[in-house]
C-alpha positions in Angstrom: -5.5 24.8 -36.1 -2.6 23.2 -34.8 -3.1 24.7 -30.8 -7.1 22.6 -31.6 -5.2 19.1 -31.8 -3.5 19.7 -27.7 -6.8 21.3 -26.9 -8.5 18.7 -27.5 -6.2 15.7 -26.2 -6.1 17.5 -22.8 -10.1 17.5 -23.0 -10.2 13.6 -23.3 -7.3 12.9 -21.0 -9.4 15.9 -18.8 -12.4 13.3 -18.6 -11.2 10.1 -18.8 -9.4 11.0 -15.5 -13.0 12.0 -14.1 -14.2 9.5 -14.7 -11.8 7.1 -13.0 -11.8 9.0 -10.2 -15.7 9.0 -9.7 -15.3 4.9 -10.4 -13.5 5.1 -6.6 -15.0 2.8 -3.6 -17.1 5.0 -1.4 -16.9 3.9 1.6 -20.2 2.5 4.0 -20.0 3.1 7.6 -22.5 1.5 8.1 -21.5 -1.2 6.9 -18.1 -0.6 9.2 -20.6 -0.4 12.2 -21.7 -3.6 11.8 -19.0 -5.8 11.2 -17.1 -3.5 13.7 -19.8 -4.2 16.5 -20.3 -7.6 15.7 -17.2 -9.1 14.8 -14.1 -6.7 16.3 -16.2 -6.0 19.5 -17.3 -9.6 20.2 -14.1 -10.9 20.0 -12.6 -7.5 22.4 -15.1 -8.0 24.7 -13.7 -12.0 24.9 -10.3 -10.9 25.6 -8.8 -9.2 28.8 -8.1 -5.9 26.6 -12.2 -5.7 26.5 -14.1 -3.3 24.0 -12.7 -0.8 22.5 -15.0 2.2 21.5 -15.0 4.2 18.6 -14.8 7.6 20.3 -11.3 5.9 22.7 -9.6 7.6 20.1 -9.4 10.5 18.2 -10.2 10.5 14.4 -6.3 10.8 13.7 -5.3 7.9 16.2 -7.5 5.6 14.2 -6.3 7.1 11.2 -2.6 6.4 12.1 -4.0 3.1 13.9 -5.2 1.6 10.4 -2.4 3.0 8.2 0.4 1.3 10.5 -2.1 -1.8 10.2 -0.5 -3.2 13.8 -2.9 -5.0 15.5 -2.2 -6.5 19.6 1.0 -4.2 19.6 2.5 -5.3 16.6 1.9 -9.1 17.2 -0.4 -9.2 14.2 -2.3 -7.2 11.7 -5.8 -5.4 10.9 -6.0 -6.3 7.8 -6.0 -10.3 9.0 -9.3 -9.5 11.0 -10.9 -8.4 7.7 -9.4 -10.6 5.0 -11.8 -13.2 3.4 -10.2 -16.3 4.6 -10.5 -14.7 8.4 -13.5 -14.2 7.6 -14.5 -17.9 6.5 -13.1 -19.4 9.3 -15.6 -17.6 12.0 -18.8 -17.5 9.8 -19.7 -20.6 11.7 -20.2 -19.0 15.0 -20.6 -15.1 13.6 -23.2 -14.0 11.4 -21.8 -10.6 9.9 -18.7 -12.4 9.1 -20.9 -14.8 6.6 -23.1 -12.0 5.9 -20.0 -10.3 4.8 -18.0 -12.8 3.0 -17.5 -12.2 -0.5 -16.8 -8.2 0.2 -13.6 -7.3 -0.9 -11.1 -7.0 1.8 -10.0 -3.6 1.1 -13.5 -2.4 0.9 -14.7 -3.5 4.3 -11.6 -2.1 5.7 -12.1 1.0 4.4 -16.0 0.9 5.6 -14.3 0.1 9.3 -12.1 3.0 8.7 -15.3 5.3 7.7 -16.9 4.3 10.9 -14.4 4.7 13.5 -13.3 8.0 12.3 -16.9 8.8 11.9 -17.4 7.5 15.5 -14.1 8.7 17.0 -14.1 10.9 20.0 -13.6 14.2 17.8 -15.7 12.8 15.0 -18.9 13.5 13.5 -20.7 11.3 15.4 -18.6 10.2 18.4 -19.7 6.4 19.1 -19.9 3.7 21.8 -20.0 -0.1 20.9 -22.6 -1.0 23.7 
């Protein structure tokens, strides 16, 4: 009787555990596509760096490329590009940045994450921004 008691408490901590873990953000692409094409592009294509394509890089350089979060060389970050407030100050002149502007910051940026690595030159479905 007394090996049922540990038995059982592993069990429950066993599925509460699952089910945390199923709860996590799975992240949309497609979603990435879009505000990718629409808002990272347009502005790239503005600037004398121009467009920058999904399959440029490999799926580890974008991989390193979003976890060191440098964006322009270190002058400022990716995450500013897809925080809320950036977001709010284009809407105006950009429609996926309204379309997009109560989405959780970390869960577009992990939906630009799926598509460039999804995209990426050695990805699944290497990608141009045309």
């Amino acid at each position: 009787m007394k090996i049922t008691k540990p038995l059982t408490s592993i069990a429950l901590l066993a599925l509460l555990g699952a089910s945390f873990s199923a709860s996590a953000y799975d992240a949309d692409w497609k979603r990435g596509r879009i505000y990718y094409r629409s808002v990272c592009t347009s502005c790239h294509v503005a600037l004398p760096v121009g467009s920058i394509n999904p399959s440029a890089k490999t799926m580890a350089e974008w991989s390193g490329y979003m976890q060191a979060d440098k964006h322009a060389k270190g002058k400022d970050t990716v995450k500013q590009y897809v925080s809320k407030e950036y977001r709010a100050s284009i809407k105006s002149a950009n429609k996926a940045a309204e379309k997009f502007a109560d989405v959780p910051d970390q869960e577009l940026l992990d939906d630009i994450k799926a598509f460039v690595t999804k995209g990426a030159k050695d990805g699944e479905a290497p990608a141009s921004c045309s």
